[in-house]
C-alpha positions in Angstrom: 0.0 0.0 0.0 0.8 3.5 -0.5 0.2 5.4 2.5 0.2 9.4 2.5 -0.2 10.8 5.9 -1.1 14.8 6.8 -1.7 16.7 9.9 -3.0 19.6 11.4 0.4 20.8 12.2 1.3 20.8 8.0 3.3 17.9 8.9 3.4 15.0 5.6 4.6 11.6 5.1 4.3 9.1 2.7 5.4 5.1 3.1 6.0 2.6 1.2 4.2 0.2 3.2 3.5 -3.6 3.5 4.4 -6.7 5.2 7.7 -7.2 3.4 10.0 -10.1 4.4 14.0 -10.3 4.5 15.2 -12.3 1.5 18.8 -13.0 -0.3 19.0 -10.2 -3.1 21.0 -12.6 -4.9 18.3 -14.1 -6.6 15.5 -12.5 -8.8 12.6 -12.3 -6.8 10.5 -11.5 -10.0 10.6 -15.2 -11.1 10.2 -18.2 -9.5 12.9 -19.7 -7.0 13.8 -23.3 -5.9 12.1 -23.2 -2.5 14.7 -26.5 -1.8 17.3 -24.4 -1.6 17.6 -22.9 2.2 19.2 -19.7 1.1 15.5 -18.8 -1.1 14.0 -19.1 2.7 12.2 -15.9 4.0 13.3 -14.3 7.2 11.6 -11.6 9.6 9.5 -9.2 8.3 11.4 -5.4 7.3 10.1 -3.0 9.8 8.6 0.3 9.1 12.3 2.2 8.7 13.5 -0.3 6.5 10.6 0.9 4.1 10.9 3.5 1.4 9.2 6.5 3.2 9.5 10.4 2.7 8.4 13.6 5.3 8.0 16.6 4.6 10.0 17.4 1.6 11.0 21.1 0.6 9.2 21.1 -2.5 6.3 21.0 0.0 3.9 18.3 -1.2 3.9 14.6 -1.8 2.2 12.7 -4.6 1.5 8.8 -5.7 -0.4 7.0 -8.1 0.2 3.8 -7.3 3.7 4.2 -9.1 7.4 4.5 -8.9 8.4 5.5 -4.6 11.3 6.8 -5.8 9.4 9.2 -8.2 7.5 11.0 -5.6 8.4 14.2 -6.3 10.7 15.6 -8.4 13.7 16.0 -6.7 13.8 14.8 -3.2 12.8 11.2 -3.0 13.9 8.1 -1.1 17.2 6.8 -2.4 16.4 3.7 -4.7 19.9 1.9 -4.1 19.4 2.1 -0.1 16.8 -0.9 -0.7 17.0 -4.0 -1.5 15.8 -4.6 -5.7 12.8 -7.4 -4.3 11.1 -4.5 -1.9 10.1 -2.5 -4.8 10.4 -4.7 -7.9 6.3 -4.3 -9.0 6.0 -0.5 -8.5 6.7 1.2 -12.0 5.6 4.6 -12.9 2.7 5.7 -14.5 1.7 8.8 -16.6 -0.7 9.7 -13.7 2.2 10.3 -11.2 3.9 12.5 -14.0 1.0 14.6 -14.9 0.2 15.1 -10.9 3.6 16.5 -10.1 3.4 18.9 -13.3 -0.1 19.8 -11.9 1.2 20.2 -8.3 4.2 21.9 -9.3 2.2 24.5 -11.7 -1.1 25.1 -9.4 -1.2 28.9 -8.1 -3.7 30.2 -5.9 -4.6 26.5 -4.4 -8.4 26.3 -3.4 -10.5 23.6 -2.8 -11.9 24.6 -6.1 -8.3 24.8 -8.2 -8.0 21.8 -6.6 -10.7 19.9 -8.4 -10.5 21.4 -11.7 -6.9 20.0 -11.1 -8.2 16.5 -9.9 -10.5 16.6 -13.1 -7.6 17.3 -15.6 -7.6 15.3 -18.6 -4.5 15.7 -20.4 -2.9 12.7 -22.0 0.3 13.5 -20.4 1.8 9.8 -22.6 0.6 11.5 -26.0 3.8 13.8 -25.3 5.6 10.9 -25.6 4.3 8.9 -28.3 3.1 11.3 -30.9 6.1 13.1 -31.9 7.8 9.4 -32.9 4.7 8.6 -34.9 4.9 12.1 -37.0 8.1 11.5 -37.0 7.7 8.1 -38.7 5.0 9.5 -41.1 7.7 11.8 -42.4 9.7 9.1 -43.3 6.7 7.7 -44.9 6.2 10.9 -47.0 9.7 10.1 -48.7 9.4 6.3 -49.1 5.7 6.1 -50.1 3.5 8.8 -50.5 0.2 7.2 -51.7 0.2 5.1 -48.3 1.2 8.3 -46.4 -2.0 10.7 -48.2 -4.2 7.5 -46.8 -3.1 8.6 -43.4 -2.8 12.6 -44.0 -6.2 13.5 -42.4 -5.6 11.2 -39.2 -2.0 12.9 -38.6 -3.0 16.0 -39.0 -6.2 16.0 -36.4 -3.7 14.4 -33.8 -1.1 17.4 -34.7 -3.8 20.2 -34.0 -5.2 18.2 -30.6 -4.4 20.0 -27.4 -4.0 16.3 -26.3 -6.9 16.9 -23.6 -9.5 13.4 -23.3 -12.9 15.3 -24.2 -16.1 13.4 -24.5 -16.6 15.0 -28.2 -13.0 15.1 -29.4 -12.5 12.5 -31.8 -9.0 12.6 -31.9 -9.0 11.2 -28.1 -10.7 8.3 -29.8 -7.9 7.9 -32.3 -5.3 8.2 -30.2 -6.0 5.8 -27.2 -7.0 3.0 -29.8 -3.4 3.4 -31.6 -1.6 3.7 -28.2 -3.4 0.4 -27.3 -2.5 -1.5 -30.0 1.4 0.4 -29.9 1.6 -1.5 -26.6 0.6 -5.1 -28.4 2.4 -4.3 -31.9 5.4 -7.1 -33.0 5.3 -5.3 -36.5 9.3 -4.6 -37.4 8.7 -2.1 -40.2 7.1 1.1 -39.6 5.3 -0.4 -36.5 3.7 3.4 -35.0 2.1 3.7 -38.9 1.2 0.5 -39.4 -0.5 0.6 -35.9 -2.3 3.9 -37.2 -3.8 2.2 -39.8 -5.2 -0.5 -37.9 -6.9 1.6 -35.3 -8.3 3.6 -38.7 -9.2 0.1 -39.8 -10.7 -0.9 -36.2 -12.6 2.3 -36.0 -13.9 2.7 -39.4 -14.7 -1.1 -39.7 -17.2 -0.8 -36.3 -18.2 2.8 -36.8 -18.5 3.7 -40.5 -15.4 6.4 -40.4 -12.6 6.9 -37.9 -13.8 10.5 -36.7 -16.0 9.0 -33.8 -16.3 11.5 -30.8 -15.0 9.5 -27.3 -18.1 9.7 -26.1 -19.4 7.3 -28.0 -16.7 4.6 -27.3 
């Protein structure tokens, strides 16, 4: 669990917490071990200091989105190599955790009501990520084979102009979290962020008569 921890005095914590128990960080606790040998044998359970934990940090707040405890703000954070690689080993980061510290590092004027227009924010903080590599791929497309680029001209160019914020009537929100879906599945070799933008066209067109279907409707 993730604990986050606040007080009347403005005091904050936040602990990485759980019933954790002592192993050999020899082996790779991420796969199977041979419970015959006595060295894969767990020991005591860590105690609450031996647990990635952080209070009241300069930057003056603490976020987590079920992510990274060693992302938790960004600057002052537990030290990753003061614990041991099994404590931690299924807590990656997540696009939540990034977007909330650029939300919480940006906020002025902090009210209960900035703070849920921020807790509402839908920007696709991942789009900033993977779209430039896909219009970056297209351009290459452009010079190797411009009649299957024109087929994809229309599609680029909504996901240029989108402000990249999840809207129930923006069909480019639509397009884009079907391609990033299948990007995460893709084996294809050649061209794989086009060739995934054709299949979400594909997908879309194929179940809704045209790929320009406002996200409310999915």
């Amino acid at each position: 669990h993730n604990i986050m921890y606040a007080d009347k005095e403005g005091n904050i914590m936040y602990v990485y917490n759980g019933l954790i128990a002592e192993r050999d960080d020899s082996f790779d606790w991420s796969k199977p071990v041979d419970g015959s040998e006595p060295d894969t044998q767990w020991g005591k359970y860590h105690n609450l200091n031996d647990l990635p934990q952080l209070t009241n940090p300069d930057i003056g707040y603490l976020q987590n989105c079920n992510s990274d405890p060693f992302k938790t703000t960004p600057d002052e954070n537990p030290r990753r190599g003061r614990y041991p690689r099994y404590m931690t080993s299924h807590q990656g980061n997540t696009a939540r955790a990034e977007r909330s510290k650029v939300i919480l590092d940006t906020i002025e004027d902090i009210s209960i009501a900035s703070l849920e227009r921020a807790i509402m924010d839908t920007y696709v903080h991942r789009a900033a990520e993977t779209l430039p590599e896909l219009f970056e791929e297209y351009e290459r497309l452009l010079d190797s084979d411009e009649v299957r680029a024109q087929k994809l001209r229309q599609p680029i160019e909504a996901l240029k102009s989108w402000n990249r914020m999840a809207h129930i009537g923006s069909a480019e929100t639509t397009l884009y979290f079907i391609y990033d879906e299948l990007l995460n599945s893709t084996t294809e070799a050649f061209m794989p962020k086009i060739a995934c933008l054709e299949k979400t066209i594909e997908r879309i067109t194929n179940d809704k008569g045209t790929w320009q279907v406002p996200w409310g409707e999915i």
